[in-house]
C-alpha positions as MATLAB code, in Angstrom:
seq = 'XXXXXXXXXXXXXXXXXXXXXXXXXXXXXXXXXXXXXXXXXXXXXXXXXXXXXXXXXXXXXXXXXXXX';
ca = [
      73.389  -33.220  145.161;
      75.330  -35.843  143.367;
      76.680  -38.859  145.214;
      80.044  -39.456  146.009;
      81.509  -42.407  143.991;
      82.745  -45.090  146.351;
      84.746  -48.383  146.340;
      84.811  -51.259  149.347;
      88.293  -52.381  150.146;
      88.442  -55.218  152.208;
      91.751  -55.866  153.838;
      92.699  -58.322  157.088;
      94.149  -57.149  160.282;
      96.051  -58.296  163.047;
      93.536  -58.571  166.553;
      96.450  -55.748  167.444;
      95.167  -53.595  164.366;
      91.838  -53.829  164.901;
      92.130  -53.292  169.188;
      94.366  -49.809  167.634;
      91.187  -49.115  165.603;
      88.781  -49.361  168.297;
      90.759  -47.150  170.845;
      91.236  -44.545  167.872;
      88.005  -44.256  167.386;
      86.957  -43.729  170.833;
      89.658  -41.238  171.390;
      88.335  -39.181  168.710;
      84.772  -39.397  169.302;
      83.253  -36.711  171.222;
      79.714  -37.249  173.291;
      77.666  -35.565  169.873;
      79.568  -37.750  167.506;
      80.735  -41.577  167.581;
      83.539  -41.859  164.870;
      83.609  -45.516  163.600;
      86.403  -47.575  162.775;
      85.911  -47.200  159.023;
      85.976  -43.481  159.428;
      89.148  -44.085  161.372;
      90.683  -45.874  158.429;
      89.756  -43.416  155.555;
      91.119  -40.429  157.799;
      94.345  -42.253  158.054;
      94.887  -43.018  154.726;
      94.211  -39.370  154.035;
      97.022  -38.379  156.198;
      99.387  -41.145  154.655;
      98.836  -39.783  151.608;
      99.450  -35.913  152.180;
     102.357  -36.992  154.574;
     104.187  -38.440  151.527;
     102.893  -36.018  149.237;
     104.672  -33.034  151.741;
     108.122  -35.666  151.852;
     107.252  -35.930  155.134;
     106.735  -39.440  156.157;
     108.109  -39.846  159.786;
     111.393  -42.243  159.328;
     109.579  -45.344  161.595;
     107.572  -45.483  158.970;
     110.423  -45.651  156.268;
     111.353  -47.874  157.972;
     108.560  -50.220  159.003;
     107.929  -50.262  155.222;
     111.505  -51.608  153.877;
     111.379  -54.426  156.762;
     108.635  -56.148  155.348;
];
């Protein structure tokens, strides 16, 4: 089986951020399987991406995005 080619990104966030990680993860864990933050990060960007790719980025985002 060949291994998957992968890159570490290393990015700073906000106490907030991370707290938003943490409770993410636990929400989606289940009792047979502990999700980690990191997983919780690379499932998000994966939904970013297709959200823009379908045109359908909610407008708070938009939004949140121009402000800054």
């Amino acid at each position: 089986m060949a291994k998957k080619k992968t890159k570490r990104l290393q990015v700073v966030v906000t106490e907030e951020q991370d707290s938003l990680l943490t409770k993410t993860a636990y929400q989606l864990s289940s009792p047979e399987r502990l999700l980690s933050k990191s997983e919780v990060v690379r499932l998000g960007i994966e939904m970013l991406n297709k959200a823009v790719e379908d045109g359908k980025l909610p407008e708070d985002i938009l939004r949140t995005l121009e402000a800054e």
